[in-house]
LUMSERO-103711 format. One record per residue: y, z, x of N, C-alpha, C in turn; residue in one letter. Coordinates in pm, whole numbers, plus 32768, in hexadecimal, padded with zeros to 4 digits. Example, Ala and Ser with C-alpha at 12.3 -4.5 7.8 and 13.67 -1.06 7.14 Angstrom:
<atoms>
7DC7830C85277E3E830C84CE7EB6830C8528A 7F1F82C485057F9682CA855780038313850AS 
</atoms>
This chain:
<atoms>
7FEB8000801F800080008000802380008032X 807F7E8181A6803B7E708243808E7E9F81D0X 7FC47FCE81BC7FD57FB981C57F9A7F8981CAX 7F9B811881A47FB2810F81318029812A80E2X 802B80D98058808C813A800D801681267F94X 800C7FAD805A800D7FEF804C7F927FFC8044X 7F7C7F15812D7F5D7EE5810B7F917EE38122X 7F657EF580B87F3E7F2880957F417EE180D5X 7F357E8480BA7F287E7680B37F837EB180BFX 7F217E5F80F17F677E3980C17FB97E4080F6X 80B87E4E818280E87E0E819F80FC7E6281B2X 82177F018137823C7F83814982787FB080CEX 82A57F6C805482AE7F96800082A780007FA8X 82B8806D7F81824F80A87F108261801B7E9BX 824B7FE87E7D82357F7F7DF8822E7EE67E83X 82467EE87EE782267E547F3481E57E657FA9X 818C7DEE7FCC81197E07802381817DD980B5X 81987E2E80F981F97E3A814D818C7E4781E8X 81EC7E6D81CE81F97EC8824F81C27F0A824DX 81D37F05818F81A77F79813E81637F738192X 81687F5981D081207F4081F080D27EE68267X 80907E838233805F7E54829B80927E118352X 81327DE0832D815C7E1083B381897E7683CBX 81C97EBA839281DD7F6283C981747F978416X 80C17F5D841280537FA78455803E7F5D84B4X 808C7F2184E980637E968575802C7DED8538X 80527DC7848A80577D4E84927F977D2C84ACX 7F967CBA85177EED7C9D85137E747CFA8504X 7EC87D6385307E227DAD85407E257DE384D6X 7E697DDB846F7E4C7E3183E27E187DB08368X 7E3C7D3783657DE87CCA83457E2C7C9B82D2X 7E687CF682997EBA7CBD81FA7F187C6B8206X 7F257C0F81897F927BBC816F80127C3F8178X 80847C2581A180EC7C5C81CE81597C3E819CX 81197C0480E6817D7BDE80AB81877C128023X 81ED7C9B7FE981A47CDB7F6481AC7C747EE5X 81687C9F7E94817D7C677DF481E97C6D7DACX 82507CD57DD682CB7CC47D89829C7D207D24X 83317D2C7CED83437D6F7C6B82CF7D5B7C03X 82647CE47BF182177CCC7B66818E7CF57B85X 81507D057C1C80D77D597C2B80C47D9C7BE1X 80597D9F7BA280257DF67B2C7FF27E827B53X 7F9D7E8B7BF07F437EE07BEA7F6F7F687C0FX 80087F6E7C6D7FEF7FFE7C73808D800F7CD1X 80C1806F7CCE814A80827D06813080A07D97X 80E180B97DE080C480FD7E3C80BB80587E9CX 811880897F5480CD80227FBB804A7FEB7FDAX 800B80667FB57F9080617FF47F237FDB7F8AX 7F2E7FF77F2F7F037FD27EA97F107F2C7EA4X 7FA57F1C7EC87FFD7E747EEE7FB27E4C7F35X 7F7C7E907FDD7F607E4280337ED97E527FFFX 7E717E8E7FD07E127E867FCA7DC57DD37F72X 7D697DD27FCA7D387D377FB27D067D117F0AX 7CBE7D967EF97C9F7DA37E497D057D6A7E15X 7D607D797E387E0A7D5D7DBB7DF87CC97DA2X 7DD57C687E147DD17BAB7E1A7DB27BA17D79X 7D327BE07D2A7CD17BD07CA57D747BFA7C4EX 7DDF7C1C7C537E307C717BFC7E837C337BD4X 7EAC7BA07C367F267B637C297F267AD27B98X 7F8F7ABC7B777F797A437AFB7FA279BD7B46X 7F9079727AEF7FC578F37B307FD578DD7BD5X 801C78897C07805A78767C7680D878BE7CA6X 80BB791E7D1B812F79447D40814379027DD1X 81C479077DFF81E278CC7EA78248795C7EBCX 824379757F4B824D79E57F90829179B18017X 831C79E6801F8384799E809B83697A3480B1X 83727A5F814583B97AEE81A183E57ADC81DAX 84507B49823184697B3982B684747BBE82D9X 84567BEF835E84797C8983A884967C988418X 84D67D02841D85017D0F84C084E97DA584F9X 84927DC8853C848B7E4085A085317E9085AEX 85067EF58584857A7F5885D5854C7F8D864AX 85527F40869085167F63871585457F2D879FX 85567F20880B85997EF78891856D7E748869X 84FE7E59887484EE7DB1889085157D6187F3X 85287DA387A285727D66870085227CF686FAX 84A57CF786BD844C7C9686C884587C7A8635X 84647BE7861B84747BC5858983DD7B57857EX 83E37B7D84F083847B4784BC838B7AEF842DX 83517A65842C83617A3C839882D37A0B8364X 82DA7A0182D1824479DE82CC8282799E8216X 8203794281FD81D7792A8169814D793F8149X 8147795080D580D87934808280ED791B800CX 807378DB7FD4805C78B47F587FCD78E57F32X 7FE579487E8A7F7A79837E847F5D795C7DC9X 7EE4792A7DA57E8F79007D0F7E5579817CCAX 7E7D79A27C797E1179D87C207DEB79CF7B75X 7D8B79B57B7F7D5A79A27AD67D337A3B7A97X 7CF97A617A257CD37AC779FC7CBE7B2D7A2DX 7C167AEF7A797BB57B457AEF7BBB7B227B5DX 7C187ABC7B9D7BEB7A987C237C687A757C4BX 7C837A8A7CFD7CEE7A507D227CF07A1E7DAAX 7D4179EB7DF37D3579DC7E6E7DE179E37ED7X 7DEB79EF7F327E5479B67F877E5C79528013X 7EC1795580317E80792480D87F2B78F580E2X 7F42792181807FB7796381BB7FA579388241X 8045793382838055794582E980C079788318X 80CC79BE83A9815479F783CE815079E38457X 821579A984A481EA79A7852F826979EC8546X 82467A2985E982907AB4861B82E57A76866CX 833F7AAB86BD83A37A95872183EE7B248756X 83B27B3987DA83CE7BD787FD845D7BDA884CX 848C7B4B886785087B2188BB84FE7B308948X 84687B1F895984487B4A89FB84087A9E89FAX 843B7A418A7C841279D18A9983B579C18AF6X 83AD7A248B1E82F17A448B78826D7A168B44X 82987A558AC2820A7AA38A64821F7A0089D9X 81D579E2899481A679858922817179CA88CFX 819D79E3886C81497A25880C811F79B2875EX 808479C987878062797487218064798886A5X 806278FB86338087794685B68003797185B2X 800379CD84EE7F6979ED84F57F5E799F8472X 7ED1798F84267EEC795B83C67E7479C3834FX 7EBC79CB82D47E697A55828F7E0679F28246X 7DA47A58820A7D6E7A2A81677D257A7680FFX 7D1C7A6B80797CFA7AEA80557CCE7AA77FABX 7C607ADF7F9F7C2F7ADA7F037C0B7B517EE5X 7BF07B567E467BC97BB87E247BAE7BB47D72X 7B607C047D487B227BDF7C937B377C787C58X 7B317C567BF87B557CB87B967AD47CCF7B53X 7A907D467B2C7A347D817AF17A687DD97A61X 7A6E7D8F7A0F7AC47DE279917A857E5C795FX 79D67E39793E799F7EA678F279AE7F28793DX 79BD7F0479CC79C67FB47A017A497FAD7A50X 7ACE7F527A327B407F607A357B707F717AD9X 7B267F087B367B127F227BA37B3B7E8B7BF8X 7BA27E967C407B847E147C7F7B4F7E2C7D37X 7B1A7DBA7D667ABE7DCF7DF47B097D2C7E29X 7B417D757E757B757CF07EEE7B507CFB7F60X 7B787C7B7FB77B677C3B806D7BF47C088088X 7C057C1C81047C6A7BF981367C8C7BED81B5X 7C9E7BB7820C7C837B8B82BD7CDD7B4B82D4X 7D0C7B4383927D617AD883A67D247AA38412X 7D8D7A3484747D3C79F784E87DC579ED850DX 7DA479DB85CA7E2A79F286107DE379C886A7X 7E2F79E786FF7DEE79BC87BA7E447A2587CAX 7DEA7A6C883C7E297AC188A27E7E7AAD88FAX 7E8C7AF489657EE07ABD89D87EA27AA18A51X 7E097A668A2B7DA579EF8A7A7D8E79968A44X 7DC1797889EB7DA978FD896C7D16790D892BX 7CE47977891E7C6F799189077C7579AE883FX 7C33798287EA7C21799387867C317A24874DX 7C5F7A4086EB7C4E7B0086BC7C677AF38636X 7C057B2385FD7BF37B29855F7BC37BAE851EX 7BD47BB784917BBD7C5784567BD77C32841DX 7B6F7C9B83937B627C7F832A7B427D2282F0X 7BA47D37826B7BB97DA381FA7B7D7D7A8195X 7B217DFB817B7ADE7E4F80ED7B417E698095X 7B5D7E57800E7BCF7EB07FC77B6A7EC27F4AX 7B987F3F7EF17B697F867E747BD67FB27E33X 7C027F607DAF7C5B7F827D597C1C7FC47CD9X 7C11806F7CA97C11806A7C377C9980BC7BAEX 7C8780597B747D1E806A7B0A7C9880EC7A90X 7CAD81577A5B7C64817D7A067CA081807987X 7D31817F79A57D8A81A3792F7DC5824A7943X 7DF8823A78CD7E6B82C378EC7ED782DF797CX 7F2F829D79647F5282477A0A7F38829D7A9EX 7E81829D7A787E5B82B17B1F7E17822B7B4FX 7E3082077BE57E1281B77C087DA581E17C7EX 7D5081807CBB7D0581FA7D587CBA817B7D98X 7CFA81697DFC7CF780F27E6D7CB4812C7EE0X 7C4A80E97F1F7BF780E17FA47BF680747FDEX 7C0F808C80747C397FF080DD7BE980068131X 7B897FAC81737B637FD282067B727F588236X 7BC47F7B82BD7C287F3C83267B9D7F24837FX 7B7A7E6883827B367E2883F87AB27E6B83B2X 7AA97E3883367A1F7E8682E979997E6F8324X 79B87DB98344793E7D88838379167D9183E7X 793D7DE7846178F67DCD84CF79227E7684E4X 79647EB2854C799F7F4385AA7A047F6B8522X 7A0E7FC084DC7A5E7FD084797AEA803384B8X 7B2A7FE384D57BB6802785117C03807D84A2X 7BFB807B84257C3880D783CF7C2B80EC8340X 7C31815E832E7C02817782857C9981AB8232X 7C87816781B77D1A8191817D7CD281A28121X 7D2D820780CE7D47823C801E7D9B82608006X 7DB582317F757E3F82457F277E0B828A7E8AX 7EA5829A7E667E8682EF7DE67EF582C07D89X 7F1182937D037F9D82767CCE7F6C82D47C7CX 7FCD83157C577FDF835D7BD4807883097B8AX 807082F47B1D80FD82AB7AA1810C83247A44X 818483687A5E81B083D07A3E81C88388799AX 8213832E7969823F82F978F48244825478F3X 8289820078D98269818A78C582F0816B7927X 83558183795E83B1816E79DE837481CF7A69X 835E823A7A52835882817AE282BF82BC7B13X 82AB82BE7B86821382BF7BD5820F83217C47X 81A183607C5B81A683607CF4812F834B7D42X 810E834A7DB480A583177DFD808883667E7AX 803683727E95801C83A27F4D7FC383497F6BX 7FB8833D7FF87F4F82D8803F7F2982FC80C8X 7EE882C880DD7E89831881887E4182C381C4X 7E9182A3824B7E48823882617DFD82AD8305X 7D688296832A7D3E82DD83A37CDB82318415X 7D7A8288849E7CFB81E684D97CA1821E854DX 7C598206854F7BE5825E85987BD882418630X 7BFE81B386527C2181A086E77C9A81FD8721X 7D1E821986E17D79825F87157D93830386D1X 7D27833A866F7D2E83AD86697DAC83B9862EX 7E00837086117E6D836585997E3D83788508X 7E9E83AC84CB7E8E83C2843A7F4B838D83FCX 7F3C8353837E7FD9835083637FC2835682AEX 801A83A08283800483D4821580A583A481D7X 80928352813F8119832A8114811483808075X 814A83DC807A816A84087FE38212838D7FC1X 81FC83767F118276833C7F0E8286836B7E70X 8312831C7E54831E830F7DB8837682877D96X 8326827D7D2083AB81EB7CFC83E481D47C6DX 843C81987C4C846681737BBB847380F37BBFX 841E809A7B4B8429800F7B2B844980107A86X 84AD7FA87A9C84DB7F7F79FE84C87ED179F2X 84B27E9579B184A67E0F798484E07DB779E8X 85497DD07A2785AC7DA87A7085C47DB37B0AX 85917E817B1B85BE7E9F7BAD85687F067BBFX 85517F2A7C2784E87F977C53852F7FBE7CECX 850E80327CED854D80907D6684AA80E97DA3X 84BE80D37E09844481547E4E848A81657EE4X 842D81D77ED68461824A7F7183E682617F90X 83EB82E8801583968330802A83BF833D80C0X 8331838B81078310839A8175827F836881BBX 82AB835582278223833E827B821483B982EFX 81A783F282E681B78444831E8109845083A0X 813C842683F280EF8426846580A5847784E1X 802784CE84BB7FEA850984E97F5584C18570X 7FA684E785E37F1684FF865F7F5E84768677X 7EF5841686E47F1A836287157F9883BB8788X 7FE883688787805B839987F080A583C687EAX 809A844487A4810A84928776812884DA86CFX 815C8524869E8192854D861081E3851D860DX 820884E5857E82A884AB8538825F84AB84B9X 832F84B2846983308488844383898409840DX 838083BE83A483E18333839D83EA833282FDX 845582ED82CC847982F6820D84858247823FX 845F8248818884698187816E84A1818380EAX 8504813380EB8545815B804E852080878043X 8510806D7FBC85337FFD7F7E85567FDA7F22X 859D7F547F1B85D27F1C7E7B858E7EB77E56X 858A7E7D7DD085567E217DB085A27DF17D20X 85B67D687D1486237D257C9485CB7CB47C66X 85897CB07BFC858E7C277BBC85C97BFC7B60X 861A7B9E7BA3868E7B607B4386807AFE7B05X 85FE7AC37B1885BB7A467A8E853D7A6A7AA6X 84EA7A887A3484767A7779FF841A7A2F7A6BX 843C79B27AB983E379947B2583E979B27BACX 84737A107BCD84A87A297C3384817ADF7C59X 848C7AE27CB884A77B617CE784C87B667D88X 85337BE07DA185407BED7E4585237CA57E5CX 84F17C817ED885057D147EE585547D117F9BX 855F7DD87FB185C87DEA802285557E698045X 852F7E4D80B6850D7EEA80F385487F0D8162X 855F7F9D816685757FCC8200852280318236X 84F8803082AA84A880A182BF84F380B48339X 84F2815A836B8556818183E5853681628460X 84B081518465848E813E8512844A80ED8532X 8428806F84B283CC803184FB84187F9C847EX 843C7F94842C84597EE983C384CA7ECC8372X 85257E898381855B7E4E831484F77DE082CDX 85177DC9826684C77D92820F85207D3181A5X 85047CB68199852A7C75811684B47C1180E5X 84A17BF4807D84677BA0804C84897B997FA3X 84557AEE7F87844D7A9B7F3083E87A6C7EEDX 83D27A907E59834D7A6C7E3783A37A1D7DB8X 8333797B7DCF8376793B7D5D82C779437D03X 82D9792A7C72825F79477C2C825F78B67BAEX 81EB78587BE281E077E57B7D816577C67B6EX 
</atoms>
């Protein structure tokens, strides 16, 4: 929820798959499209939830997905990417790409390119997605990974998301999320993402308000063991101002600016 909120998967959002995520967690090695759903995602307010691969089965029609980001960081490494992601009833798919620029002329950094399906299981209110990218190292050597996701919606607005990061082969990380929908505008969520190579843990409690129109979320990320304690806040906006449109704005303090464009046909 790239990431949890979220993703998730998903991306950094609480309501967009950011940074939410998925670059906020280092981009390739977390595997998600890095581009959220916008304001009309159905499944759940939370980052973690966005980035998670289950969500692909959730989406309607045709959506297209513009980003762009930039590191708050010395080397201000920007990043842009698209995708375009299908979904019918029970089933959906995406497939993405994003390329980096760290402003260092030494180094080449390749784009990567995502992809991600996933189906919907109604009678037990459950959707089960995949999701992977492909990229070259800095030997030109091939590097690929591929995400587990578990969406289940039960009703009564709880939601309860499971990710495993590089499912198929050395499993570099396990996430879970939780939405609770306080009323039909306001939510809140926690998420936990643990990666087992760096003995890191990062935990995002948030809250958000969505109206027909605009949605607001916050929170914290809060970062236990890996290289150090912190913590970091991510506030975002989001406006759809036509029915097929939506933009959103994230900021997170130490690691993304965030914009993106989702057009929906």
């Amino acid at each position: 929820m790239k990431s949890l909120l979220l993703c998730v998967s998903s991306v950094l959002l609480i309501g967009f798959c950011l940074p939410g995520q998925a670059f906020a967690r280092g981009g390739a090695a977390n595997t998600n499209i890095p581009i959220g759903p916008g304001i009309s995602h159905p499944s759940s307010t939370s980052v973690f939830f966005r980035e998670n691969p289950a969500g692909h089965s959730l989406y309607k029609g045709f959506n297209l997905q513009l980003m762009g980001a930039a590191a708050d960081d010395d080397s201000d490494t920007k990043t842009a990417g698209a995708a375009i992601l299908y979904g019918m009833s029970d089933f959906g798919f995406s497939l993405g790409a994003t390329a980096s620029d760290d402003g260092d002329s030494a180094t080449d950094e390749d784009p990567v390119a995502y992809w991600g399906f996933g189906f919907h299981l109604s009678s037990i209110k459950t959707s089960i997605g995949f999701s992977g990218y492909v990229t070259k190292d800095a030997n030109d050597d091939t590097v690929n990974g591929e995400n587990l996701g578990v969406l289940i919606n039960p009703g009564g607005g709880f939601s309860l998301g499971l990710v495993a990061y590089n499912a198929f082969d050395d499993v570099s990380a396990w996430g879970i999320g939780f939405n609770f929908g306080l009323n039909n505008d306001w939510s809140l969520s926690i998420d936990a993402i643990d990666y087992d190579g760096s003995d890191r843990t990062e935990i995002w409690p948030g809250v958000k308000y969505a109206s027909a129109k605009f949605e607001f979320a916050g929170g914290l990320q809060i970062n236990e063991g890996g290289s150090g304690d912190d913590e970091d806040f991510f506030i975002s906006l989001g406006i759809k101002p036509w029915s097929l449109m939506s933009l959103q704005l994230h900021y997170q303090l130490i690691q993304k600016y965030y914009a993106g464009l989702q057009i929906s046909f």
